[in-house]
C-alpha positions in Angstrom: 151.3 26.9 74.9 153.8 24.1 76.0 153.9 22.6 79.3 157.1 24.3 80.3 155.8 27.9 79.4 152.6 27.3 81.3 154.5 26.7 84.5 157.3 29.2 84.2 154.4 32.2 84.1 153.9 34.0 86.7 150.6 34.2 88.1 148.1 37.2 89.7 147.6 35.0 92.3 150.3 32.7 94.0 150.6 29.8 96.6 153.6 29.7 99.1 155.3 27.4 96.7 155.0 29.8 93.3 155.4 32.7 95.6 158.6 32.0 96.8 160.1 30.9 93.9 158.9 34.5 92.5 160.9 36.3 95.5 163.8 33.6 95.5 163.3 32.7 98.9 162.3 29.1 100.7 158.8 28.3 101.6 159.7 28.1 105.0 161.3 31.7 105.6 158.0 33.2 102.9 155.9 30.8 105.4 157.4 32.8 108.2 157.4 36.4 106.7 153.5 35.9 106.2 152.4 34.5 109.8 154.6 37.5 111.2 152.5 40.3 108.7 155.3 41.1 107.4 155.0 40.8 103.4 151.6 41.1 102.7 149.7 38.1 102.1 146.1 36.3 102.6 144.7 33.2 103.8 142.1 31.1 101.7 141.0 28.7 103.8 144.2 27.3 105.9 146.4 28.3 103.0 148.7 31.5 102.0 148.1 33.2 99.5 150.2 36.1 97.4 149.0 38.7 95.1 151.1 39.1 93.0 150.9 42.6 92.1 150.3 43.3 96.3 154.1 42.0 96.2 155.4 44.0 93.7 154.5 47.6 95.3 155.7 45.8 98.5 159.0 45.2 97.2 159.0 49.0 95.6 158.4 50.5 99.0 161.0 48.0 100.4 163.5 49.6 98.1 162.4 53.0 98.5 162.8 53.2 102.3 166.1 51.6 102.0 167.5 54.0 99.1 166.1 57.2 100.4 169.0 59.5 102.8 168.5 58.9 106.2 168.9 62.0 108.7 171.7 61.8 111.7 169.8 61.6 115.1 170.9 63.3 117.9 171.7 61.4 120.5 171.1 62.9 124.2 174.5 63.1 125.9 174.2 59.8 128.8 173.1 61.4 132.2 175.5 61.0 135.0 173.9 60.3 138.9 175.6 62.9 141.2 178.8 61.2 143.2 178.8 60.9 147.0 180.9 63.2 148.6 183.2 59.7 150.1 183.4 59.9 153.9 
């Protein structure tokens, strides 16, 4: 393989650096989303680490929940305190 190929695949396992390139996001905001659970990720040792499969059904249920109809709530009309009867 030639250099270039090797580091343009994309790996089962990623660091923060590979990882973010992969979603198209910095390492600081991916550094971020991880620490705050909320794209799933693992630590080995003191360092993140990204499955890259774990991502990929991640990012499907992402785009599921965003695409699917969303239901009108009703909203319980704003309860008014009785008035004073003014002296």
């Amino acid at each position: 393989m030639r250099p270039s190929a090797v580091r343009s695949e994309v790996r089962e396992v990623m660091d923060i650096r590979q990882a973010s390139s992969y979603l198209g996001i910095s390492p600081d905001s991916l550094y971020k989303y991880a620490s705050e659970g909320f794209i799933p990720a693992f630590k080995l040792g003191n360092r993140w680490r990204f499955k890259k499969s774990r991502i990929d059904e991640w990012m499907d249920q992402q785009s599921s929940a965003q695409s699917a109809p969303t239901q009108p709530v009703a909203v319980a009309a704003r309860q008014r305190k009785p008035v004073r009867a003014a002296r």
